[in-house]
C-alpha positions in Angstrom: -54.7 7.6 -91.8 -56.6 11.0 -91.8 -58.7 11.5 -89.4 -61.0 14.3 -88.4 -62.2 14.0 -84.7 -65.4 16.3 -84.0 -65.9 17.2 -80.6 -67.3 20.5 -79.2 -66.0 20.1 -75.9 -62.8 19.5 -75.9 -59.7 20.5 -73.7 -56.3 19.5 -72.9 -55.6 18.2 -68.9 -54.7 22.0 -67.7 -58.4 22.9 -68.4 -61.2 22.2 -66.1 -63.1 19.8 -67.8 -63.3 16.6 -69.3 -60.5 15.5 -70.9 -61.2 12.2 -72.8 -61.0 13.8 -76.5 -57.6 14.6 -75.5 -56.6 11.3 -74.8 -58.2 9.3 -77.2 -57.1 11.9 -80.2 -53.5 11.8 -78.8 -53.5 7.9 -78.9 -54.3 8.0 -82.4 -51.6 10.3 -83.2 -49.7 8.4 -81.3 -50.1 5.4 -83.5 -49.2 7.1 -86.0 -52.4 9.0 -87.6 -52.7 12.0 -88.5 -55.5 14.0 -86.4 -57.3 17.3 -86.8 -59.8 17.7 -84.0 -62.3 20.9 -84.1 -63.8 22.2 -81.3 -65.7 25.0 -80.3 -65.0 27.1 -77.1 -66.3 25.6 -74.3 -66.3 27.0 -70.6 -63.5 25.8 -68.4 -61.9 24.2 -71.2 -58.1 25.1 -72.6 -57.2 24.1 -75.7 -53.6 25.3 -75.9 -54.6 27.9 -78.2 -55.4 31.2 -76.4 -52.8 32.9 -77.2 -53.9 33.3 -81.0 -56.4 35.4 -82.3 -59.3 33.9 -84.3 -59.8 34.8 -87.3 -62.8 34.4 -89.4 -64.3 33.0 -86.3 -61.7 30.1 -85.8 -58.0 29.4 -85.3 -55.5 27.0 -86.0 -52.4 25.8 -84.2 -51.0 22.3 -83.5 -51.0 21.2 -80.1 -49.9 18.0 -78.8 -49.3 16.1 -82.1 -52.6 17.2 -83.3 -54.2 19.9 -85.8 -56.3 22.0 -83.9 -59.2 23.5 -85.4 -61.1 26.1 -82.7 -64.5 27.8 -83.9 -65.7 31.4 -81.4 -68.9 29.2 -80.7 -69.2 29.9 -76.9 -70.6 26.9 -75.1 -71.3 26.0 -71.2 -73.2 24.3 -68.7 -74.3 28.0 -67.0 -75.9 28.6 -70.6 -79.9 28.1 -70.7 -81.0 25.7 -73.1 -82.2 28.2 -75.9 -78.6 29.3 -76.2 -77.1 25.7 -75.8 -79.2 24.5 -78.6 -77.8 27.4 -80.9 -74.3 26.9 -79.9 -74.4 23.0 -80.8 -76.0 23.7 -84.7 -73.3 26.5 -84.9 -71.1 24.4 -84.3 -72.3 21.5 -86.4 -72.9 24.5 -89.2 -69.1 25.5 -88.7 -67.3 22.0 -89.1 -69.8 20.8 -92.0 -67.2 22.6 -94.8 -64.0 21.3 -92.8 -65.5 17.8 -93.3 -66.1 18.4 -96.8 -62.8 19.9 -97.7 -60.9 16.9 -97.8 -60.7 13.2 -98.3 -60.5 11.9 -94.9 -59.9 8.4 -94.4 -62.4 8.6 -91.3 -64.1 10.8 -88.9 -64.7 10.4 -85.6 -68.0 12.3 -84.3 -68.2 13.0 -80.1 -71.5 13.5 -78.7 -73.0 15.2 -76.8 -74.2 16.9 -78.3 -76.1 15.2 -81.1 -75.8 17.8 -83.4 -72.2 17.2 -83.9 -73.6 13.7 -86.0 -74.7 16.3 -88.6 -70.9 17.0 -90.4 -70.8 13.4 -90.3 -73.6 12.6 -91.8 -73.0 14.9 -94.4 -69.3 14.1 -95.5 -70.4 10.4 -95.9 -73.5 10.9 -98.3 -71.9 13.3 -100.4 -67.9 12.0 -100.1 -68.3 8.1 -99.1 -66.5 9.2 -95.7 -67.1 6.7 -92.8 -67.5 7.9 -89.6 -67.5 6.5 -86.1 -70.6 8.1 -83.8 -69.3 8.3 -79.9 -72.6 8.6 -77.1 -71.3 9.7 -73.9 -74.8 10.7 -73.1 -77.7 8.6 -75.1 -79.9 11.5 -76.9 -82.9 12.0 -76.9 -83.6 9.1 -74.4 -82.1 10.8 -71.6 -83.4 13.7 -72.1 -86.7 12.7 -72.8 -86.1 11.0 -69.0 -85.0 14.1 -67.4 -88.4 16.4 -68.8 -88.2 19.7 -69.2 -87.2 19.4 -73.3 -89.6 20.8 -75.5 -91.7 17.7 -77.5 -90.6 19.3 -81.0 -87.0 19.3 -79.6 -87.1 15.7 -79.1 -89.1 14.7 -82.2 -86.3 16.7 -84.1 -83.8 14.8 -82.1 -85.1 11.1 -83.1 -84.0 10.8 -86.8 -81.1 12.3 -86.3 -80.2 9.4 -83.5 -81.5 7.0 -85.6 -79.6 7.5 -88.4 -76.1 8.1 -86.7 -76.5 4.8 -85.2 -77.5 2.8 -88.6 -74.5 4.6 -90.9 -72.3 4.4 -89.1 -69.5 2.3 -89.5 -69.3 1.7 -85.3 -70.5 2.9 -82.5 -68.4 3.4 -79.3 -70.3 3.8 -76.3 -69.8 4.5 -72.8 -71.7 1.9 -71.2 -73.6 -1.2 -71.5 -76.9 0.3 -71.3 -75.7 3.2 -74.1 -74.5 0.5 -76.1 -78.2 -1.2 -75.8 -80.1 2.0 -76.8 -77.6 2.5 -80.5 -78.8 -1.4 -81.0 -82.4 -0.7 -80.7 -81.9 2.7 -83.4 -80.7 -0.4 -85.7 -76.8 0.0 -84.9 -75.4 -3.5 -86.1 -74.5 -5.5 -83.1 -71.1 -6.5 -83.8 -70.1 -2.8 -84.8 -70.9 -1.2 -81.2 -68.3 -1.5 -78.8 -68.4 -0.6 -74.9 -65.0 2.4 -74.3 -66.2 2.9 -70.8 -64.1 6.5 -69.2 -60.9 6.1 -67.7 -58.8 6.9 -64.8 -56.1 9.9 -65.5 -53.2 7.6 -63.5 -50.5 10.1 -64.1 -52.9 13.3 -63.2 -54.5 11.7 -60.5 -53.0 9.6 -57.5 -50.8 9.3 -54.5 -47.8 11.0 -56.4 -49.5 14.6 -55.9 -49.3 17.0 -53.4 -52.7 18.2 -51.7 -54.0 21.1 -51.0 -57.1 22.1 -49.3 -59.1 25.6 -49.5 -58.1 27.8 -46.8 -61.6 27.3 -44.8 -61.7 23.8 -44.3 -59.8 23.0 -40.7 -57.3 20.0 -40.4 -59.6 18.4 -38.1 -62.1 18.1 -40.8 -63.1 15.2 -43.2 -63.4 16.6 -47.2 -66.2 15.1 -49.0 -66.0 16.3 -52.5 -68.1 16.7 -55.7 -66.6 18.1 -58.5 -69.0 18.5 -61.6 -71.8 20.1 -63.0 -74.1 22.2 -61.0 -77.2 21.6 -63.1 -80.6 19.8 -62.6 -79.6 16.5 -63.8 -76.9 16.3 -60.8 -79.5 16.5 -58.1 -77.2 18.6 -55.7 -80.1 20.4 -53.5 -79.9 16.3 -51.8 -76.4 17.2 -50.8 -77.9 20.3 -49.0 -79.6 18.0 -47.4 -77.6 15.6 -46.3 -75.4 19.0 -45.1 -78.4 19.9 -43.2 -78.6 16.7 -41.7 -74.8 16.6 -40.8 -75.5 19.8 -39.3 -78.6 19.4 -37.4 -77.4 16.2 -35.8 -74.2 18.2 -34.2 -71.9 16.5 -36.9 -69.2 18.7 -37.3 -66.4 16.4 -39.2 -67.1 16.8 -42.5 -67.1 19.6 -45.1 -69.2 19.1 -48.4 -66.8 20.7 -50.8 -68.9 21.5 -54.6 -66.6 22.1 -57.1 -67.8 23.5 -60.6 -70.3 26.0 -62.4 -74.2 25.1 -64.5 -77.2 26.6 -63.6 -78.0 25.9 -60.7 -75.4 27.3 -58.7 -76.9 30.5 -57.8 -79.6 28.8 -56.2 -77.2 26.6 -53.9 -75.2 28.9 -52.9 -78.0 31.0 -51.8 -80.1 28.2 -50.0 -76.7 27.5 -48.8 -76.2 30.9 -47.3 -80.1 30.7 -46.1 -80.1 27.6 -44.2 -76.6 28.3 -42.6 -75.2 25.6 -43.6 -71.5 26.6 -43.0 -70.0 23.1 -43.4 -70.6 23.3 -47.3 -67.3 25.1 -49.4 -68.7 26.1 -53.2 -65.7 26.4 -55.5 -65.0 27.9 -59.1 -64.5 25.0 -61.7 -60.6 23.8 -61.0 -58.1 23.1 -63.7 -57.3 19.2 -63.7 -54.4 19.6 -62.0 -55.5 21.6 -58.9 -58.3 19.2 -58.7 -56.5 16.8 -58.9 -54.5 18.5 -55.3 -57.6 18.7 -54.2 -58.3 15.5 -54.6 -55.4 14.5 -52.3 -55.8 16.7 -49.8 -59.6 15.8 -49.4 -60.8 12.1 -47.7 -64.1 11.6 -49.5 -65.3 11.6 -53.4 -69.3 12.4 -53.7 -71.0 11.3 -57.0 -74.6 12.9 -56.7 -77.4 12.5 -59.5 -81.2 13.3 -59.3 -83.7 10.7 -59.3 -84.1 9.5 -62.8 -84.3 5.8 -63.1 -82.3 5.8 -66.4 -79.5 7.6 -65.3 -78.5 3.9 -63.7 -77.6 2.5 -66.6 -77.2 5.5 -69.2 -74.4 7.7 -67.4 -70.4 7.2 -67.1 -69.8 10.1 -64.9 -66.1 11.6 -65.6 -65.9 12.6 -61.5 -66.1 8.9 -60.7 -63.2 7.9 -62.3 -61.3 10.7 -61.0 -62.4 9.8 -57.6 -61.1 6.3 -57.9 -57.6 7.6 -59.4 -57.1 9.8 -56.6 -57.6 6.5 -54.3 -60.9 8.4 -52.7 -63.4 6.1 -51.1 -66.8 7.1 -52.8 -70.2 8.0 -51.9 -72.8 7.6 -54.1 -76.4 8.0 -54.8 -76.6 6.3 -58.3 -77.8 3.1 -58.3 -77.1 0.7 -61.5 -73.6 0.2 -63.2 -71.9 3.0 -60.5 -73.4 0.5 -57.7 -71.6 -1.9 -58.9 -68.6 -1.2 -59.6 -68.3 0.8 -56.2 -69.0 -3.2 -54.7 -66.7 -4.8 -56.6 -67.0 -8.0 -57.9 -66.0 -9.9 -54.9 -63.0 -11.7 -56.1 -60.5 -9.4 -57.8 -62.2 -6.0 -57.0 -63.0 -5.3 -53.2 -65.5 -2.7 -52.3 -64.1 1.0 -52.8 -67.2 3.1 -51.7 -70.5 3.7 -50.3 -73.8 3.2 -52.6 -77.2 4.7 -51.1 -80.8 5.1 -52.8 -81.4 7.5 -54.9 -83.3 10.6 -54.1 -84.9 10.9 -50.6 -84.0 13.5 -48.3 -80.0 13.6 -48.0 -80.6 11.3 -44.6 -79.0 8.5 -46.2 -75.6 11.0 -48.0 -75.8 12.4 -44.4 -75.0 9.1 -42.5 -72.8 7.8 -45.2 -70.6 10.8 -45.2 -71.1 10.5 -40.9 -69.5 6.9 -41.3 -66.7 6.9 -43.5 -65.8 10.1 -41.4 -66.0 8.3 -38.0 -64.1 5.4 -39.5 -60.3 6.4 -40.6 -59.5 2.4 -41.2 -62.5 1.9 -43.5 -61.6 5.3 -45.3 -58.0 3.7 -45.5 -59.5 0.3 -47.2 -61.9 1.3 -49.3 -59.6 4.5 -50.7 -56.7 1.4 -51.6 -59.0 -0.6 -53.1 -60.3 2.4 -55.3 -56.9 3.1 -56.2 -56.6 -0.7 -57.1 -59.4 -0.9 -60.0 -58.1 2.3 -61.1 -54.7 0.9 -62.3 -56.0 -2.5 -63.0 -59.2 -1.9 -64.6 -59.9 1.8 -66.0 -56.6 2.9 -67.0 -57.3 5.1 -69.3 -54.1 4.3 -71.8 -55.6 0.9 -72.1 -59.2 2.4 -72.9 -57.3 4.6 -75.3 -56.2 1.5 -77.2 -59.2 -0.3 -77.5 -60.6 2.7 -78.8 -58.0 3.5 -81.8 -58.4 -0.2 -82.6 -62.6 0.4 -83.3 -61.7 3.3 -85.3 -59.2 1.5 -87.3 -60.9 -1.2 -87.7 -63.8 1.0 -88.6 -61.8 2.9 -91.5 -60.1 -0.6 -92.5 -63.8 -2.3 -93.7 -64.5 0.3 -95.3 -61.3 0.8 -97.6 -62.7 -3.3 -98.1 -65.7 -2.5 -98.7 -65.2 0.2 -101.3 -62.3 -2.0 -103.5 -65.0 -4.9 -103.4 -67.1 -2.9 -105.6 -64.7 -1.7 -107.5 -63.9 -5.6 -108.6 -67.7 -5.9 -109.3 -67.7 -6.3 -113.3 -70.0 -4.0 -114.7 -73.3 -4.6 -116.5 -72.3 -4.7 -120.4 -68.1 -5.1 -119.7 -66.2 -8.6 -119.6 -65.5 -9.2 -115.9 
């Protein structure tokens, strides 16, 4: 099949982002397909491409068994949203002719954001193209949750869910409770299938060497978030819970914040305020340094603010990562990430920590004070994360069920168009 695979975001495993385009557009090619992903120039990200110059405001190259289409849209999480929102309908205003251009036997569309729906959209009113709508984020729901979006944003937002969920030919979503909202926007049931992220077995794991920044002492225990530094993340409670740490004479740990967004500037300077010189900030890490990190630290952090939606409406990359590297994990989001850090009590022991949401860092604080008292509970839990890791999000497995929904996808549709084409005609012998 052709297939043209939109996402915005999208980098290979040497960049410092999230990698499951790659991996789900190699395992088509894999398979045999034939895949041109576009992609627009996100921050952190490396698409194999630098090296050329763009020309016209894109360029071309094949990388890794696919054609790869780049656009000069800059994009990034330290962008405000004025500028976000323009990069995401350049973007969508950039790919619209490439979905045009030719007769693709399907397209695959990778939110966020939603805007990237649009080229869809388009190429199957006017060419009959089926295309498959991936949420990773549910939009405008979670938004809408978080505040802070502009009404008319929102409103704009609504159709345009709505009908990416009803034409298309299936929906993949990241969770459950993603899967739930593309049902109620009238997504047909038996087309939405649950692709939950994956765990990088080959990047992440025992097999690599650590490393550790030059600050942090060999006496002390790494807890480590690597992400987004934004609002939705919530990270002023790890602050806190450094605070704490610090104010009850705790001096084992080191809060280590990997990444970039917005606000950054305002940790780091609280940070340097409040003396809290048991907290690292680091530059976004290619994959594979994080992934030394990762095996040179003894603690993965997932940290989100207190929105009651983001329980059952997030898949957080860093999780999955955490669990590769065979981390034991603390974590503040309550919901589906609960869960799965308390395993299900017969085949999946507990691998982490879960504490409420919000509050004042007390709770991260004595989490992070216990696993750091307690080598032998580090030691258990970190196995047991390694454990559902290889036997339950390896991502080359994930990667399979997902080229199966898009071929399937592609496959009723060929039906569906040479059953009309059998139809007799009004006025013609059948």
């Amino acid at each position: 099949m052709r297939i043209l695979y939109l996402h915005q975001h999208f980098s290979l495993p040497a960049g410092a982002t999230a990698t499951r385009a790659f991996a789900m557009a190699r395992a088509l090619a894999i398979r045999g397909h034939a895949v041109t992903l576009a992609c627009g120039r996100y921050a952190g990200a490396t698409t194999g491409l630098e090296a050329l110059p763009f020309r016209r405001g894109r360029r071309t190259g094949r990388v890794a068994g696919l054609d790869l289409v780049e656009f000069a849209i800059p994009c990034g999480n330290a962008q405000g949203l004025a500028a976000r929102a323009g990069a995401f309908l350049r973007f969508a205003a950039a790919v619209a002719p490439l979905a045009l251009r030719r007769s693709w036997d399907v397209v695959v569309a990778s939110s966020t954001p939603l805007t990237v729906a649009l080229p869809a959209l388009l190429a199957r009113r006017l060419r009959g193209t089926p295309f498959v709508f991936e949420i990773r984020d549910p939009w405008p729901e979670l938004p809408r949750a978080m505040g802070g979006v502009p009404r008319p944003l929102l409103a704009a937002m609504e159709p345009l869910a709505t009908a990416a969920c009803r034409r298309a030919a299936a929906v993949v979503a990241l969770s459950e409770g993603m899967a739930e909202t593309a049902i109620a926007r009238g997504a047909d049931p038996e087309q939405v299938a649950v692709v939950p992220n994956g765990c990088d077995l080959d990047l992440f794991g025992p097999q690599v060497a650590p490393w550790r920044p030059p600050e942090a002492a060999s006496w002390e225990v790494l807890a480590v978030y690597a992400g987004a530094h934004g609002r939705a993340n919530g990270l002023h409670q790890l602050l806190d819970a450094a605070a704490w740490l610090k104010g009850r004479g705790v001096r084992s740990v080191r809060l280590v914040l990997v990444g970039e967004g917005a606000e950054k500037p305002a940790l780091t300077a609280r940070a340097a305020r409040e003396g809290l010189d048991n907290v690292t900030f680091l530059d976004p890490l290619p994959k594979p340094r994080l992934a030394a990190l990762l095996a040179g630290s003894q603690i993965g952090v997932q940290c989100l603010a207190p929105v009651p939606e983001f329980a059952e409406w997030t898949a957080p990359n860093k999780l999955m990562d955490y669990l590769a590297a065979g981390l034991p994990v603390v974590s503040n989001l309550p919901g589906r990430a609960a869960r799965l850090l308390d395993g299900d009590g017969t085949t999946f022991a507990p691998c982490g920590i879960s504490v409420p949401p919000g509050g004042d860092g007390a709770a991260l604080g004595r989490a992070l004070a216990a696993l750091a008292a307690d080598p032998a509970r580090r030691r258990r839990l970190g196995e047991a994360a390694r454990a559902q890791a290889v036997l339950r999000w390896d991502r080359r497995l994930l990667a399979e069920r997902f080229c199966s929904v898009v071929e399937a996808a592609a496959a009723r549709s060929r039906d569906a168009v040479g059953a009309a084409a059998t139809v007799p005609q009004p006025g013609r012998a059948g």
